[in-house]
BALOBA-1460 file (C-alpha; in Angstrom, 3 decimals):
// residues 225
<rec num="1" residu="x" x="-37.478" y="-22.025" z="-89.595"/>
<rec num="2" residu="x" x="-35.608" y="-21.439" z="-86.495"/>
<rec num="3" residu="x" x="-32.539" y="-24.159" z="-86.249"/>
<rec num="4" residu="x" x="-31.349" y="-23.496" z="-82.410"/>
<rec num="5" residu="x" x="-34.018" y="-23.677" z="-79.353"/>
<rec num="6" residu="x" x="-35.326" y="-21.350" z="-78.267"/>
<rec num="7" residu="x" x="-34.341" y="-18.715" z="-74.799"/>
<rec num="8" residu="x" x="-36.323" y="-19.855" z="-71.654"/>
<rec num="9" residu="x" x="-34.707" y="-17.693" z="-69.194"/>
<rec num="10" residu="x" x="-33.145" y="-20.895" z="-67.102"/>
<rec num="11" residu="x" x="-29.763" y="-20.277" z="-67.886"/>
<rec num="12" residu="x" x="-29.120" y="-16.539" z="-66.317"/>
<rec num="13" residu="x" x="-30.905" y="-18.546" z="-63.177"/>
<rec num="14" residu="x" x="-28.798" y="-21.098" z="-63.285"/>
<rec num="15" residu="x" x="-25.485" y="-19.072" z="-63.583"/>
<rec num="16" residu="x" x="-27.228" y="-16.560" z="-61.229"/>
<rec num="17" residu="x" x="-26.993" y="-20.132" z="-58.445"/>
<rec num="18" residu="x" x="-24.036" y="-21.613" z="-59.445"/>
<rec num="19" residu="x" x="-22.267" y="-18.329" z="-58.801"/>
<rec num="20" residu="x" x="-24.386" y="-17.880" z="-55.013"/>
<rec num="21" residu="x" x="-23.409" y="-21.779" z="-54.837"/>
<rec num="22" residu="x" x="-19.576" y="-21.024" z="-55.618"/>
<rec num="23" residu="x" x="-19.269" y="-17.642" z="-53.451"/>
<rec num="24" residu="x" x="-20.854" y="-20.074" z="-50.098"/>
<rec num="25" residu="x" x="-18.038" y="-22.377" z="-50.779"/>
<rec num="26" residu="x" x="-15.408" y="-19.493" z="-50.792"/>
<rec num="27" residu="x" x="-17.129" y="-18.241" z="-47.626"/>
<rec num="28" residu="x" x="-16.986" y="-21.614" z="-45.814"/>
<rec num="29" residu="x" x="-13.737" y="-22.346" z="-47.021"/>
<rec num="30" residu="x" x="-12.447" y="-18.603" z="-45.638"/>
<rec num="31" residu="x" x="-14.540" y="-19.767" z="-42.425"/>
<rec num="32" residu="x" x="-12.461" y="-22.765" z="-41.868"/>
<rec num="33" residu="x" x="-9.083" y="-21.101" z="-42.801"/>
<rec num="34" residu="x" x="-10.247" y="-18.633" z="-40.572"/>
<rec num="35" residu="x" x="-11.344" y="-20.870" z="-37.729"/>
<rec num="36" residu="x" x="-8.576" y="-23.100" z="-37.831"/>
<rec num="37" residu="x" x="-6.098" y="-20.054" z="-37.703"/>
<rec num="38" residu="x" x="-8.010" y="-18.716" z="-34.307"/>
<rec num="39" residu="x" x="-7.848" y="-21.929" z="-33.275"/>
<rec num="40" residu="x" x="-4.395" y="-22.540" z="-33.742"/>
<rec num="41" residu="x" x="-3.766" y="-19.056" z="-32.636"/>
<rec num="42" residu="x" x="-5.341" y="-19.838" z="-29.336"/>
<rec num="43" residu="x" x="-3.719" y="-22.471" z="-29.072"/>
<rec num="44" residu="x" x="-0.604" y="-21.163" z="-29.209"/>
<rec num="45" residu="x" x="-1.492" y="-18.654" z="-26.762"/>
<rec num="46" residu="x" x="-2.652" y="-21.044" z="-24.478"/>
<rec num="47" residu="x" x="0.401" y="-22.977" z="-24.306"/>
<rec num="48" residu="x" x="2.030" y="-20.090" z="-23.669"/>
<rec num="49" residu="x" x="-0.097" y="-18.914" z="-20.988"/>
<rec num="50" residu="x" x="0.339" y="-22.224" z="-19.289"/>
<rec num="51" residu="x" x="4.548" y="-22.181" z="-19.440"/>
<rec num="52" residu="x" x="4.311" y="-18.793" z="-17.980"/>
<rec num="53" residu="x" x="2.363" y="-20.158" z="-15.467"/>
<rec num="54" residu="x" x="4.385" y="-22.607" z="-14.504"/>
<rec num="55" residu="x" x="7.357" y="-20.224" z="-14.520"/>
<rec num="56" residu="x" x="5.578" y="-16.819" z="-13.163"/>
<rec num="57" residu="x" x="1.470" y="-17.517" z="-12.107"/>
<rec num="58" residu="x" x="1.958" y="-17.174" z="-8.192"/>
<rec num="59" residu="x" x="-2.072" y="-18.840" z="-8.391"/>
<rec num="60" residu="x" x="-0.728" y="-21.947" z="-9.450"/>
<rec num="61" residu="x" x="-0.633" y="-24.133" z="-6.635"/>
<rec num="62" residu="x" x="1.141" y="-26.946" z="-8.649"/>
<rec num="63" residu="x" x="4.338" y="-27.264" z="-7.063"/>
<rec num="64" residu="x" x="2.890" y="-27.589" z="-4.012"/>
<rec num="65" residu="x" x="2.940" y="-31.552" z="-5.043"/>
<rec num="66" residu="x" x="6.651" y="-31.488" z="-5.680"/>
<rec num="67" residu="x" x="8.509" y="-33.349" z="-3.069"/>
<rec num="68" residu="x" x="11.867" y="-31.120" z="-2.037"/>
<rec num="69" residu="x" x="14.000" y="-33.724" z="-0.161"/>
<rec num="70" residu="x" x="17.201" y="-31.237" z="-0.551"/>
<rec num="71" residu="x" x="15.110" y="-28.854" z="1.470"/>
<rec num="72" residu="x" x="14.279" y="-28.524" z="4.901"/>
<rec num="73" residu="x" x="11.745" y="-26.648" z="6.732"/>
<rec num="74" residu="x" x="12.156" y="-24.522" z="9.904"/>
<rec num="75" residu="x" x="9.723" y="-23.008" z="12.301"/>
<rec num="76" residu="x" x="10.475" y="-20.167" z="15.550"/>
<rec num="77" residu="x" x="8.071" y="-18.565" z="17.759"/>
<rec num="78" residu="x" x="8.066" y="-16.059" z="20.773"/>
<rec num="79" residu="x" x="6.391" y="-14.057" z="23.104"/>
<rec num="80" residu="x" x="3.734" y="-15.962" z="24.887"/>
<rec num="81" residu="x" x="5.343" y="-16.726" z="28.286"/>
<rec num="82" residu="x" x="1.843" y="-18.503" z="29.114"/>
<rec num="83" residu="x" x="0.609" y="-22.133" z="29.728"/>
<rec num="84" residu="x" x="2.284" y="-24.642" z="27.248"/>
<rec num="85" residu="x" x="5.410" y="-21.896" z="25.980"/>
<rec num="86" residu="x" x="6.733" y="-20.788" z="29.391"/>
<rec num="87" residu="x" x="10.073" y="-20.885" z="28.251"/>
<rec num="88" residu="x" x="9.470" y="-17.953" z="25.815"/>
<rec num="89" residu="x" x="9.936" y="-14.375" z="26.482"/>
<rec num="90" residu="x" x="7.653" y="-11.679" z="26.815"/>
<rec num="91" residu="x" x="7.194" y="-8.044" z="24.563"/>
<rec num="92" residu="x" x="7.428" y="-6.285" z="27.657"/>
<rec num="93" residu="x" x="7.423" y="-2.370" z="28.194"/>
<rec num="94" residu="x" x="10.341" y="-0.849" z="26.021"/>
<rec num="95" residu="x" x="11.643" y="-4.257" z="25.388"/>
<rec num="96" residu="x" x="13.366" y="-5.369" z="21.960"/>
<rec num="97" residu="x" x="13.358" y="-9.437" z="21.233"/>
<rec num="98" residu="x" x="14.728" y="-11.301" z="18.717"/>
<rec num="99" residu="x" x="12.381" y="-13.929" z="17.357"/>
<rec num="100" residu="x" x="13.999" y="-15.466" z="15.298"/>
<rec num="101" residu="x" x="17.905" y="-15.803" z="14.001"/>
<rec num="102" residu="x" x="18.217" y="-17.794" z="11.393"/>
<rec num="103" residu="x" x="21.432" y="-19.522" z="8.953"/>
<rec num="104" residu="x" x="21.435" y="-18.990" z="5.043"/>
<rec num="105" residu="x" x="20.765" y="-19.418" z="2.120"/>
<rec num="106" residu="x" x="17.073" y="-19.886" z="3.140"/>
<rec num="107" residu="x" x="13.846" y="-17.827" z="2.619"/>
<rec num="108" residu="x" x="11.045" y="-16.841" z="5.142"/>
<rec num="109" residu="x" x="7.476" y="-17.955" z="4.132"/>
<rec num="110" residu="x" x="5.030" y="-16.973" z="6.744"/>
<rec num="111" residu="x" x="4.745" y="-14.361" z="9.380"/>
<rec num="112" residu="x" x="2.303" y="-14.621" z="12.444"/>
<rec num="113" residu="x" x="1.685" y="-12.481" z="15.013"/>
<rec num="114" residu="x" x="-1.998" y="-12.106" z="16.909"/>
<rec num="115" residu="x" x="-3.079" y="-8.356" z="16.998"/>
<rec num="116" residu="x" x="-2.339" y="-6.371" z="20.691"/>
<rec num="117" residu="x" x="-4.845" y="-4.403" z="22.632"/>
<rec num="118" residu="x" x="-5.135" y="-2.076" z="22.950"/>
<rec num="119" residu="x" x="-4.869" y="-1.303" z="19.045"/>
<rec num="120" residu="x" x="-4.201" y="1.941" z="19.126"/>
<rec num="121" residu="x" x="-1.952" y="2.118" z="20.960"/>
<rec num="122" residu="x" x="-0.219" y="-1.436" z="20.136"/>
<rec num="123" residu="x" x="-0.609" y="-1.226" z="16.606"/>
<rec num="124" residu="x" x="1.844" y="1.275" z="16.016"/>
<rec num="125" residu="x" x="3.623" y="1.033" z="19.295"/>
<rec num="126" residu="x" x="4.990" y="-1.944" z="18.136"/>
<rec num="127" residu="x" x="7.989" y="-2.163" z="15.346"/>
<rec num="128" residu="x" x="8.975" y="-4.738" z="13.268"/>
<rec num="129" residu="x" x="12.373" y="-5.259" z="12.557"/>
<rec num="130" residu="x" x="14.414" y="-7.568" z="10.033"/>
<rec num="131" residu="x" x="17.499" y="-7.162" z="8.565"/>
<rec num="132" residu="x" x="19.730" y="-9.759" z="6.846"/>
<rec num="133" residu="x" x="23.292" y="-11.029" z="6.140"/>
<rec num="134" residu="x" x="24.178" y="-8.627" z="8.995"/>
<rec num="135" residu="x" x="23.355" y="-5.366" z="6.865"/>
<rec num="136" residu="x" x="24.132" y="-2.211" z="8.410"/>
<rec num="137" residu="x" x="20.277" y="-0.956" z="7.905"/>
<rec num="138" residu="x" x="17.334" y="-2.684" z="8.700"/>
<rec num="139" residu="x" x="15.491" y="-4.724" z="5.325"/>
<rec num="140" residu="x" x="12.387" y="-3.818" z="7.455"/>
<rec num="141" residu="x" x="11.200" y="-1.279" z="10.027"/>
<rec num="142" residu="x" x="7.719" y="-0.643" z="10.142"/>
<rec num="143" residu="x" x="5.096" y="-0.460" z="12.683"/>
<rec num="144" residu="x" x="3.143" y="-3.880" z="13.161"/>
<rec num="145" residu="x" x="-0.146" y="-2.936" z="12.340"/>
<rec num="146" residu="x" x="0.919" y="-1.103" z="8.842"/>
<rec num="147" residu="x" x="3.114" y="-3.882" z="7.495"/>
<rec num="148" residu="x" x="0.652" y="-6.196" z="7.574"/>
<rec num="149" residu="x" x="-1.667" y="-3.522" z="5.329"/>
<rec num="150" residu="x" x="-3.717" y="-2.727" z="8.289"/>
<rec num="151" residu="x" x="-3.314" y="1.341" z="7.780"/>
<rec num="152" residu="x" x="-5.806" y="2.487" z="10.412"/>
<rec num="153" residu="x" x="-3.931" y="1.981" z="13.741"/>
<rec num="154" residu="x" x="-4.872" y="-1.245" z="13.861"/>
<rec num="155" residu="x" x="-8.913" y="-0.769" z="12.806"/>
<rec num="156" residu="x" x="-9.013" y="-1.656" z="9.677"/>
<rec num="157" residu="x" x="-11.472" y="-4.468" z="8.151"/>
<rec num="158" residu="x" x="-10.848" y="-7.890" z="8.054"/>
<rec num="159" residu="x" x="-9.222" y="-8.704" z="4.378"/>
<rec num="160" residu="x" x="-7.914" y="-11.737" z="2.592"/>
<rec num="161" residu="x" x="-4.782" y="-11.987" z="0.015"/>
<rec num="162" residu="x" x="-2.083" y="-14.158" z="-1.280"/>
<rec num="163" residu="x" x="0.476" y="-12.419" z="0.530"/>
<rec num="164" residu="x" x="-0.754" y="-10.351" z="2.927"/>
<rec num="165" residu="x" x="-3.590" y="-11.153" z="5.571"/>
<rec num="166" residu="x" x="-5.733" y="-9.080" z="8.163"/>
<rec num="167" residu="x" x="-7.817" y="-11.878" z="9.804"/>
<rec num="168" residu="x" x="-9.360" y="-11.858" z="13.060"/>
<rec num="169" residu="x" x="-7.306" y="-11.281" z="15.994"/>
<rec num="170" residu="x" x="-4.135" y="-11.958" z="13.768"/>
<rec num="171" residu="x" x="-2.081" y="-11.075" z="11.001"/>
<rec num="172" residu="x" x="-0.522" y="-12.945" z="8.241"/>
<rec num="173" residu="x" x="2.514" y="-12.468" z="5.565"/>
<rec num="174" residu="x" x="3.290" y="-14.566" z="3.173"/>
<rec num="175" residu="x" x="6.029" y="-12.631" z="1.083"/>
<rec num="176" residu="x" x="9.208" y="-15.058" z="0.330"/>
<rec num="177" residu="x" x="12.031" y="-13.740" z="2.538"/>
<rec num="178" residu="x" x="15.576" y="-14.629" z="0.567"/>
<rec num="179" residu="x" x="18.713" y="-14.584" z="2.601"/>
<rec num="180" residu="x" x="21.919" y="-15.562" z="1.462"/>
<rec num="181" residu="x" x="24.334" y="-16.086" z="5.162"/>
<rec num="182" residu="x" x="21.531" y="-14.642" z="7.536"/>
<rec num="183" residu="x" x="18.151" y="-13.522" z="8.513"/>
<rec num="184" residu="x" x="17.133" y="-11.945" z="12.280"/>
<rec num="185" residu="x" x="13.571" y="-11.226" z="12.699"/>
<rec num="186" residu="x" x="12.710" y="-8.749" z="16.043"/>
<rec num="187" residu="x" x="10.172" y="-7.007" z="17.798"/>
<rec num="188" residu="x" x="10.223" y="-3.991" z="19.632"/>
<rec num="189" residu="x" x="7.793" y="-2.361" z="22.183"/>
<rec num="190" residu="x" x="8.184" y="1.288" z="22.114"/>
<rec num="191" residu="x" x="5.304" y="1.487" z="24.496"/>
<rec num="192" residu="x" x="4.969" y="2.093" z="28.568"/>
<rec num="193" residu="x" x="2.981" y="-1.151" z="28.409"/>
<rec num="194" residu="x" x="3.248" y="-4.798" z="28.323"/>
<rec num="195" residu="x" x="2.067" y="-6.403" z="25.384"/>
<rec num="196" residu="x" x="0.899" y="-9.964" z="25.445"/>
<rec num="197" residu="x" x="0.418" y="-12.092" z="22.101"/>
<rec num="198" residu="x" x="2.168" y="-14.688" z="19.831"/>
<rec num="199" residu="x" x="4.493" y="-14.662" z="16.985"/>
<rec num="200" residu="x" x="5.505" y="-17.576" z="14.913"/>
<rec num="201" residu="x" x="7.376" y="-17.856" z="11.658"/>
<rec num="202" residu="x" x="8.622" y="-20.379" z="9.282"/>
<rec num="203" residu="x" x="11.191" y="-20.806" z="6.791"/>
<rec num="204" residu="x" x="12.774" y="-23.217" z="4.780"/>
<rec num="205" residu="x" x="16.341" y="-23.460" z="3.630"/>
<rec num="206" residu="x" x="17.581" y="-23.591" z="0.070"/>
<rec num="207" residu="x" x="20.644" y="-25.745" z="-1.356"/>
<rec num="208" residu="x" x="22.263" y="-23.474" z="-2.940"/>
<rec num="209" residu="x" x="22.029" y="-19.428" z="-3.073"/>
<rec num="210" residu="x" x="20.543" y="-17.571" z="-6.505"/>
<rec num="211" residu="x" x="22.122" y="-14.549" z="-7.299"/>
<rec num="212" residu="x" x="19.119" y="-13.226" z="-9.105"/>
<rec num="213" residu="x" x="16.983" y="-13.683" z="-5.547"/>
<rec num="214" residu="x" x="16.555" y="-10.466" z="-4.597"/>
<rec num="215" residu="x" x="15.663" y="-8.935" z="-0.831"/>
<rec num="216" residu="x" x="12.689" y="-7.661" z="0.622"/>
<rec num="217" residu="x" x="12.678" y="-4.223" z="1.624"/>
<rec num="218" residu="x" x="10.173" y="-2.100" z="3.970"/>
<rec num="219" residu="x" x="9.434" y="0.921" z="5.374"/>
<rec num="220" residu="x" x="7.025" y="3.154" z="7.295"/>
<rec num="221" residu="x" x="6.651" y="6.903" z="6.111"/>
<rec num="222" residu="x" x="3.759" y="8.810" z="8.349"/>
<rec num="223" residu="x" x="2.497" y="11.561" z="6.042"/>
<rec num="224" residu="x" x="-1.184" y="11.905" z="6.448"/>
<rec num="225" residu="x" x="-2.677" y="9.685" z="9.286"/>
């Protein structure tokens, strides 16, 4: 007579679950660690993202709100001689102008100018010069139409950016400018013809000067077109 019961085969089952239960807990509980570690990863990288944002991002629009009362902003035009700016003077043939002189430390923010026809023969016939704290050379000395991207002797489509624009009839810069004691801004008309548009640009000064601001530089090299 048998004293212990019997085998039924319920036991292997049953350690057969409670090992599948045990190894789903292990799984979640890696799932969490692991969730909670991308999550905190992310995190991390987000908040990171955002300070170099704030520091670098030239998208973020932000201190746009910030109100500057140390700074003050400055504005000079030229060139149209017509209806309401009569006092202004005109590109004329194998004229040179200056636009704009301006006292340091400031920056330059925005450069206007609507597009001369001709274009082909204005868009290159036309130099833009810059040069600050009295340099010896010129920061800038390009042709018109190829420093504001518009490569094709002034045919090029119409395209949008955050610093430079080729709109309609016009063209737009919006590189910062830096100048520590000075800043003159002038056109020239290499041409046997008088051109008739508009420039504007503005600037702002700053309180103090940077050292680590650093000066914008360019220039035209004709190699294939």
């Amino acid at each position: 007579m048998a004293t212990g019961a019997e085998p039924t085969g319920a036991e292997p089952k049953l350690d057969a679950g409670r090992a599948q239960f045990q190894a789903r807990i292990i799984n979640l509980k890696s799932s969490q660690i692991f969730a909670r570690t991308l999550i905190f990863a992310l995190t991390c990288i987000g908040a990171f993202q955002a300070v170099a944002a704030l520091d670098r991002d030239p998208r973020d629009l932000s201190p746009l709100a910030v109100l500057r009362p140390d700074r003050r902003s400055g504005f000079a035009n030229g060139l149209w001689k017509y209806d309401r700016y009569k006092q202004l003077e005109s590109l004329d043939a194998r004229r040179r102008i200056v636009v704009a002189d301006l006292k340091g430390p400031g920056v330059i923010r925005h450069l206007h100018i609507t597009r001369h026809v001709p274009p082909d023969l204005m868009a290159r016939g036309i130099v833009l010069e810059i040069r600050f704290d009295d340099a010896p050379e010129l920061a800038v000395c390009c042709p018109l139409a190829d420093f504001f991207g518009d490569g094709c002797n002034g045919k090029a489509m119409n395209f949008s950016t955050p610093l430079i624009e080729c709109a309609p009839w016009s063209y737009n810069c919006y590189f910062p400018m830096p100048f520590k004691r000075r800043a003159q801004v002038a056109l020239r008309n290499d041409t046997d013809r008088n051109a008739m548009s508009y420039f504007y640009l503005e600037w702002e000064n700053l309180p103090e000067w940077n050292p680590q601001l650093g000066y914008f530089h360019a220039t035209f090299q004709r190699k294939l077109f």
